[in-house]
BASE-969523 format. One line per 3 residues: their letters; for each residue x, y, z of C-alpha. Coordinates in steps of 0.25 Angstrom, whole numbers, padded with zeros to 4 digits, always signed. Layout:
<sites>
a> X/Y/Z ~ ...
</sites>
This chain:
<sites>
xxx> +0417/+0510/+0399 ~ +0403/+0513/+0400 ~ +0396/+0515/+0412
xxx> +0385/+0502/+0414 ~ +0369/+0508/+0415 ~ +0358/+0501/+0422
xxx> +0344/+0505/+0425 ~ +0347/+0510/+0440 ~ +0360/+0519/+0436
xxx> +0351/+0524/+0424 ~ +0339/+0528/+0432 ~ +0348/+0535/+0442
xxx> +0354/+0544/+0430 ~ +0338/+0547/+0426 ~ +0336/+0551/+0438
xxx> +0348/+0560/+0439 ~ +0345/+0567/+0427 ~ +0330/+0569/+0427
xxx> +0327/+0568/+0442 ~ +0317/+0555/+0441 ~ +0318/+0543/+0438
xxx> +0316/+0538/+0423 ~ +0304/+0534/+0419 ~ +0310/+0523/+0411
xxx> +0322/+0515/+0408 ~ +0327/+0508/+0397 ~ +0339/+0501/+0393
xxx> +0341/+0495/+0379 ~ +0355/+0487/+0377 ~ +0367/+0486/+0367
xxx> +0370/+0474/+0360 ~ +0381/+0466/+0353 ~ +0379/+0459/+0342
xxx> +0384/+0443/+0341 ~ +0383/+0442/+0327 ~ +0376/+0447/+0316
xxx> +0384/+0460/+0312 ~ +0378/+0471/+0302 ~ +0367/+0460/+0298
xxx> +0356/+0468/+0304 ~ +0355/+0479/+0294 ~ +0356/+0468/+0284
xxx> +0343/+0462/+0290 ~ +0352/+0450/+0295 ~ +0352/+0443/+0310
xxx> +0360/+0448/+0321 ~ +0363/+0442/+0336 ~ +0365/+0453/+0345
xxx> +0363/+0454/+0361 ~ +0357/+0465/+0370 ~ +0368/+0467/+0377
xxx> +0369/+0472/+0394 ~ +0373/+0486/+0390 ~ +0361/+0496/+0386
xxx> +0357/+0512/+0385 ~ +0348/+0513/+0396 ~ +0339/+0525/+0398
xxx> +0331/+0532/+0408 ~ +0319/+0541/+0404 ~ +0306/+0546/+0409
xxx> +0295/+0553/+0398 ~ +0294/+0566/+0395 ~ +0279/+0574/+0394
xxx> +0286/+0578/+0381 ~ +0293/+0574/+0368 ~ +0305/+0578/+0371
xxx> +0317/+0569/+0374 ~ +0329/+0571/+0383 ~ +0340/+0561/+0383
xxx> +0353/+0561/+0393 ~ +0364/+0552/+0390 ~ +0372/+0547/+0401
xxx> +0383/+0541/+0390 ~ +0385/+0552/+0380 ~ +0382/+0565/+0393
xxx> +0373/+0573/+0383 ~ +0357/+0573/+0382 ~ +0347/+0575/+0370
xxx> +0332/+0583/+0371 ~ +0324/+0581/+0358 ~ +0308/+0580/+0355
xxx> +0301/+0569/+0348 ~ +0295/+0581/+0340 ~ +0308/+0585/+0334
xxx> +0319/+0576/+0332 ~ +0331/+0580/+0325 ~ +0343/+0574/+0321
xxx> +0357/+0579/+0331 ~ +0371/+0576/+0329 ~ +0372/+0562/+0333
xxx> +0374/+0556/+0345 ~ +0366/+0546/+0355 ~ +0354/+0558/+0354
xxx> +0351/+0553/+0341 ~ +0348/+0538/+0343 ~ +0338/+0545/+0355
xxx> +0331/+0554/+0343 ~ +0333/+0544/+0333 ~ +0323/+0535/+0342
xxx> +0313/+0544/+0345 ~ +0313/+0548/+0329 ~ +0313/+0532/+0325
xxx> +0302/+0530/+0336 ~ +0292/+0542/+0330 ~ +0295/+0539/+0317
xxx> +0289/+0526/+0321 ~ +0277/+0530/+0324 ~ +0281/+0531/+0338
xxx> +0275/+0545/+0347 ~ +0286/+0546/+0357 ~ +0287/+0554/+0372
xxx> +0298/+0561/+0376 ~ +0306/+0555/+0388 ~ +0319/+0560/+0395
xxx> +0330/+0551/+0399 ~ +0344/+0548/+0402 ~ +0351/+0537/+0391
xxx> +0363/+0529/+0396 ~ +0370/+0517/+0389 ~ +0382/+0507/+0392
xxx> +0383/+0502/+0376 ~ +0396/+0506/+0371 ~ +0394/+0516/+0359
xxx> +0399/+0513/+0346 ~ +0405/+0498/+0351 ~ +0395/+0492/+0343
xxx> +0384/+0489/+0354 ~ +0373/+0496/+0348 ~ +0374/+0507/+0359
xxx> +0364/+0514/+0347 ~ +0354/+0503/+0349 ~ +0354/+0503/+0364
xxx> +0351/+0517/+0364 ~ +0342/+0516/+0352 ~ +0332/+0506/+0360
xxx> +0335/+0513/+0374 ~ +0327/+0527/+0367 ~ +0318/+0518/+0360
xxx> +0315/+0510/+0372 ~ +0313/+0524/+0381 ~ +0302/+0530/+0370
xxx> +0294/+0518/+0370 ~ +0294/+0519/+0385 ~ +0291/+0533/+0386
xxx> +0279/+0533/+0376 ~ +0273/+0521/+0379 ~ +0276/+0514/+0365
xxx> +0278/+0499/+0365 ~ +0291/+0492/+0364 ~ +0292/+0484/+0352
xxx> +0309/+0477/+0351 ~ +0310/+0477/+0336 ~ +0303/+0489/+0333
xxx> +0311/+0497/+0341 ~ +0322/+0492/+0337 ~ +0319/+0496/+0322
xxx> +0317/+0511/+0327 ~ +0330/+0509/+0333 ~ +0336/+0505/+0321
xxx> +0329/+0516/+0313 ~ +0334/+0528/+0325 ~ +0347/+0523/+0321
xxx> +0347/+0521/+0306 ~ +0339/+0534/+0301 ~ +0340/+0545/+0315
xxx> +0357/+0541/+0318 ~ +0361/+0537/+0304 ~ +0367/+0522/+0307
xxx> +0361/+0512/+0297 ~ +0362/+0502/+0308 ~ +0352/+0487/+0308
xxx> +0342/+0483/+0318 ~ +0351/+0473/+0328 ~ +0354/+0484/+0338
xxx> +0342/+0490/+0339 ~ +0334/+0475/+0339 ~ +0345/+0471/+0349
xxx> +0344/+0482/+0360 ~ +0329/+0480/+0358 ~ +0328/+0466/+0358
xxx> +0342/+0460/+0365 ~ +0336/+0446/+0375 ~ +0344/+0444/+0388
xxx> +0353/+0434/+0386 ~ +0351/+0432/+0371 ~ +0356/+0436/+0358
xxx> +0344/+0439/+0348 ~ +0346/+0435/+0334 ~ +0339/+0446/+0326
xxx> +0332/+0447/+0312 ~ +0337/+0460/+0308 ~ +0326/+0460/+0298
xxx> +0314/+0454/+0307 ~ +0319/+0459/+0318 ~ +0316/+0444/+0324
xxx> +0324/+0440/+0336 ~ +0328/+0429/+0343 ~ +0335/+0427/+0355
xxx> +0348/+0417/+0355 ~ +0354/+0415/+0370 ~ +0367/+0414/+0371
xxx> +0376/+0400/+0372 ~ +0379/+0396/+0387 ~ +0392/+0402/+0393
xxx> +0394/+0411/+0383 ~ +0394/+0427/+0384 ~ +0395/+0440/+0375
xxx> +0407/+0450/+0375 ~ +0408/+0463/+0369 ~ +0423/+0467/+0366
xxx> +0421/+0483/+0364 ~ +0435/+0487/+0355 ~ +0434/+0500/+0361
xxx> +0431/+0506/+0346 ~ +0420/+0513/+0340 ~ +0415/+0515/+0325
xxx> +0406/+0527/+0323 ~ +0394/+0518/+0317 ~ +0387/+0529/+0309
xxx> +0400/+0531/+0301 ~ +0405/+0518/+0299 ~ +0405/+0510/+0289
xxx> +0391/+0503/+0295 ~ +0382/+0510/+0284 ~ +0391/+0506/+0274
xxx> +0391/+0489/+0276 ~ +0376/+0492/+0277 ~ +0375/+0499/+0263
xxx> +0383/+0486/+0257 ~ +0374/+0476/+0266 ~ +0365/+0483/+0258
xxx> +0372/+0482/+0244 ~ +0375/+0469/+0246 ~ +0361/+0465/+0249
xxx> +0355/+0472/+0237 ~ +0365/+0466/+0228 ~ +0360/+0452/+0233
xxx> +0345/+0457/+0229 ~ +0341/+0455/+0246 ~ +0335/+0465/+0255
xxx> +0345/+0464/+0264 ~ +0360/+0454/+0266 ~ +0351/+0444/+0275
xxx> +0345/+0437/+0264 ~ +0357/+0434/+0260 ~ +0363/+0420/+0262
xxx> +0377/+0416/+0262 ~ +0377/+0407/+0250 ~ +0367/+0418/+0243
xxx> +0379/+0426/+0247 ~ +0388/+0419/+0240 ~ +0382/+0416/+0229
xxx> +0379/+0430/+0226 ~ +0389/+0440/+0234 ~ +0399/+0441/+0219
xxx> +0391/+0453/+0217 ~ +0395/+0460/+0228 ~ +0408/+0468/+0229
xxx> +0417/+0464/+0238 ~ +0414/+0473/+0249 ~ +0401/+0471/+0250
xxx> +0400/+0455/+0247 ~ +0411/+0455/+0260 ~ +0400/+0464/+0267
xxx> +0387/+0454/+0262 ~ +0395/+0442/+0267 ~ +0397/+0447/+0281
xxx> +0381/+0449/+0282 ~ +0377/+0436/+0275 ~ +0387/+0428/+0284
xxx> +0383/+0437/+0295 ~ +0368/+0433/+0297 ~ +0372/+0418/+0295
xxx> +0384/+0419/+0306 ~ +0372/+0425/+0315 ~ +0361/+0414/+0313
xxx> +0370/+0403/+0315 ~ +0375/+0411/+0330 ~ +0362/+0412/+0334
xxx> +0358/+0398/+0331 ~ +0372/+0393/+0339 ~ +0369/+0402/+0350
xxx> +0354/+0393/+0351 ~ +0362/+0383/+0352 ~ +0372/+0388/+0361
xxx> +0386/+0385/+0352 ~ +0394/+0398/+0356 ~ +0405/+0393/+0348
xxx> +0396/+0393/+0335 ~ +0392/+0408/+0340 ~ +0407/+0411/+0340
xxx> +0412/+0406/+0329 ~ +0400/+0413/+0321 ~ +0404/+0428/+0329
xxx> +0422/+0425/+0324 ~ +0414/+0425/+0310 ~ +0406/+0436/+0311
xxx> +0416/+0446/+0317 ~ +0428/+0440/+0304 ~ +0415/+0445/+0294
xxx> +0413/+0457/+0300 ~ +0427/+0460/+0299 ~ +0431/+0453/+0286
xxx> +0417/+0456/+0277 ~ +0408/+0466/+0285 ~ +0423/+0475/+0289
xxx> +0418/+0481/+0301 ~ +0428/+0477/+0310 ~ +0439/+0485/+0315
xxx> +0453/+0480/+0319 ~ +0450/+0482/+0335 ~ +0436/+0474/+0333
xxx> +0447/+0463/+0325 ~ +0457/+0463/+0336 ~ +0445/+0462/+0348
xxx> +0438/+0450/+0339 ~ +0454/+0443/+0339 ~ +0456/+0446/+0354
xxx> +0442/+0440/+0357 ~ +0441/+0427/+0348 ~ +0456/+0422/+0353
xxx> +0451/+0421/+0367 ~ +0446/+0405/+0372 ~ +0433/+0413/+0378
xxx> +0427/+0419/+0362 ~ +0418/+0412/+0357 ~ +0416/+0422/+0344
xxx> +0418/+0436/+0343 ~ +0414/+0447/+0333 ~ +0413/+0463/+0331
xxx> +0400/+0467/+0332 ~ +0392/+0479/+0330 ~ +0394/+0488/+0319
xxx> +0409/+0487/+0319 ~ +0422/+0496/+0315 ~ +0423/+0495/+0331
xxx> +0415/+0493/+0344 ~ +0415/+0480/+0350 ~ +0417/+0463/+0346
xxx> +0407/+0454/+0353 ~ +0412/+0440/+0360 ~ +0405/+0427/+0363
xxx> +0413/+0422/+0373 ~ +0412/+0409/+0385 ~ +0406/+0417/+0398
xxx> +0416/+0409/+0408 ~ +0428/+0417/+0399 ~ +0423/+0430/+0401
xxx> +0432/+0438/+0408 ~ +0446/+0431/+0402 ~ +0440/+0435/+0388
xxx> +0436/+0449/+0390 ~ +0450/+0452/+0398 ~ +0457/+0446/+0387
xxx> +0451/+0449/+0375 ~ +0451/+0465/+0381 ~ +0466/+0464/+0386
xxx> +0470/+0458/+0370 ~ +0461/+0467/+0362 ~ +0467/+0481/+0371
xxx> +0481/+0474/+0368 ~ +0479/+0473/+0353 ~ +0472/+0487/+0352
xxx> +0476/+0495/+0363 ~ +0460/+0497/+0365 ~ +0455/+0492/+0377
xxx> +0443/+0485/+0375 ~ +0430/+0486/+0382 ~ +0423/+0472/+0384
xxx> +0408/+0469/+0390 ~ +0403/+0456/+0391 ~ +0389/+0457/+0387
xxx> +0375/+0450/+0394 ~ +0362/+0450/+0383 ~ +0352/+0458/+0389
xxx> +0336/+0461/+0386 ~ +0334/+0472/+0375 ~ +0330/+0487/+0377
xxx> +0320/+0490/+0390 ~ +0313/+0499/+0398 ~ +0320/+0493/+0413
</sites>
């Protein structure tokens, strides 16, 4: 399990390193995702939450433009200049320079900064650990050369770090989550305006993330290849993108898709839909409507969008048969990682010891599971 980061123990690994204390620390969080999965990049709406795990990092400015990074997680460091950046072999190094690059390419005239980069968002579970580090270096070059913090647009850049500097075609939510997340809320996001609003979530209820204990290498998965038939299908129904289209435009229309992608089309277009109408039943505080809407998405996601995996199937059953699920869904990318749960906060610990002891039974994986608080998006502390 990971070790769990806070400012103090943060500081303290600053100070063992550089022998001061930082200048600066920022945290920027992970996020699960209740519903609204592969619209982003299809300009859709999404309901994710900033979640009570982050990247933190510790730093102080350098006189130059040089850039020295330490990871706590991965043991390793990185030294580049803003001068001269250059592609590596991959690797948590490249979100750091792809930053910097999306940040100059901006416009932005950056200052160098040395620092020490620690995080608690599982890699690869579908937590967006990418975003989180993302906004985290983001967060630390605004700090260091006195720029001004503005959510959405730094999200964008986060976005673009990740799209053209790592390589995966992946839509704004994390970035616009990690940047944005409210404590206590969900945020209903415009994945083309970027509007957000916040929706609290219905009394006595709380999140669950059900790690399977799996991972999908994102890069070369089958992610790039749903979004090139989003991107098919969306052309073939003469819009800019699968969020202008209705389900009865759907309908009327999708006989000129071939099957795969009309399965894939359908997902999306019932997708933003399912989202909408959560939100609007979280305002009005009917957890059960909220459920019901999360069963469905996860049976599309399976069924038309096919971006589950059998351990992801067999946590989703393990979860909706026990008296405490209210819904229950993949979320994230897919092909692995975790399943996310609404579930009534009094049953708590009955359902994450039972649902962990069934799904390690059925699997032979022992789960990890982490019951999840809505925190502020990415700070300086």
């Amino acid at each position: 399990m990971l070790m769990r980061w806070s400012e103090s123990v943060i500081r303290r690994e600053f100070e063992q390193r550089f022998q001061s204390p930082p200048a600066f620390v920022v945290r920027a969080p992970g996020r699960v995702n209740l519903i609204g999965e592969h619209t982003d990049y299809n300009d859709g709406f999404v309901l994710p939450l900033a979640i009570d795990r982050a990247v933190w990092l510790a730093l102080r400015p350098r006189g130059d433009r040089q850039v020295l990074a330490h990871s706590l997680d991965f043991t390793g460091s990185t030294t580049f200049t803003l001068d001269n950046l250059t592609r590596g072999n991959g690797g948590w190094a490249e979100y750091v320079k792809g930053v910097a690059w999306a940040l100059q390419e901006s416009g932005h005239r950056l200052r160098g900064w040395e620092g020490v980069i620690a995080g608690d968002v599982p890699v690869g579970a579908g937590l967006s650990s990418s975003a989180a580090l993302e906004l985290a270096v983001a967060r630390a070059f605004v700090a260091v050369s006195e720029l001004p913090w503005d959510m959405a647009a730094m999200a964008r850049l986060g976005q673009q770090a990740e799209n053209e500097w790592v390589g995966v075609r992946c839509g704004i939510m994390d970035q616009m989550i990690s940047a944005a997340g409210r404590a206590g809320h969900a945020l209903l996001i415009d994945c083309r305006s970027l509007h957000t609003e916040a929706v609290p979530f219905p009394a006595g209820t709380t999140v669950v993330v059900l790690d399977t204990a799996t991972r999908r290498g994102l890069v070369a998965s089958a992610y790039n290849e749903r979004r090139r038939q989003c991107e098919s299908a969306a052309r073939a129904f003469g819009v800019a993108a699968l969020r202008d289209v209705s389900s009865a435009h759907f309908e009327a229309e999708c006989s000129r898709l071939d099957e795969i992608t009309r399965r894939r089309a359908r997902h999306v277009v019932t997708e933003n839909e399912r989202t909408l109408q959560a939100a609007e039943a979280m305002r009005r505080g009917d957890a059960e409507a909220v459920g019901r809407l999360m069963n469905a998405s996860h049976a599309s996601l399976r069924d038309d969008f096919a971006v589950s995996s059998r351990e992801l199937d067999i946590m989703v059953e393990c979860g909706q048969s026990h008296p405490a699920c209210l819904g229950i869904r993949m979320t994230g990318a897919g092909f692995g990682g975790c399943a996310v749960a609404l579930i009534h906060r009094e049953q708590t610990e009955a359902f994450t010891s039972t649902v962990a002891a069934r799904y390690r039974a059925e699997t032979g994986i022992k789960p990890v599971l982490y019951v999840c608080a809505a925190t502020d998006g990415a700070s300086v502390i």
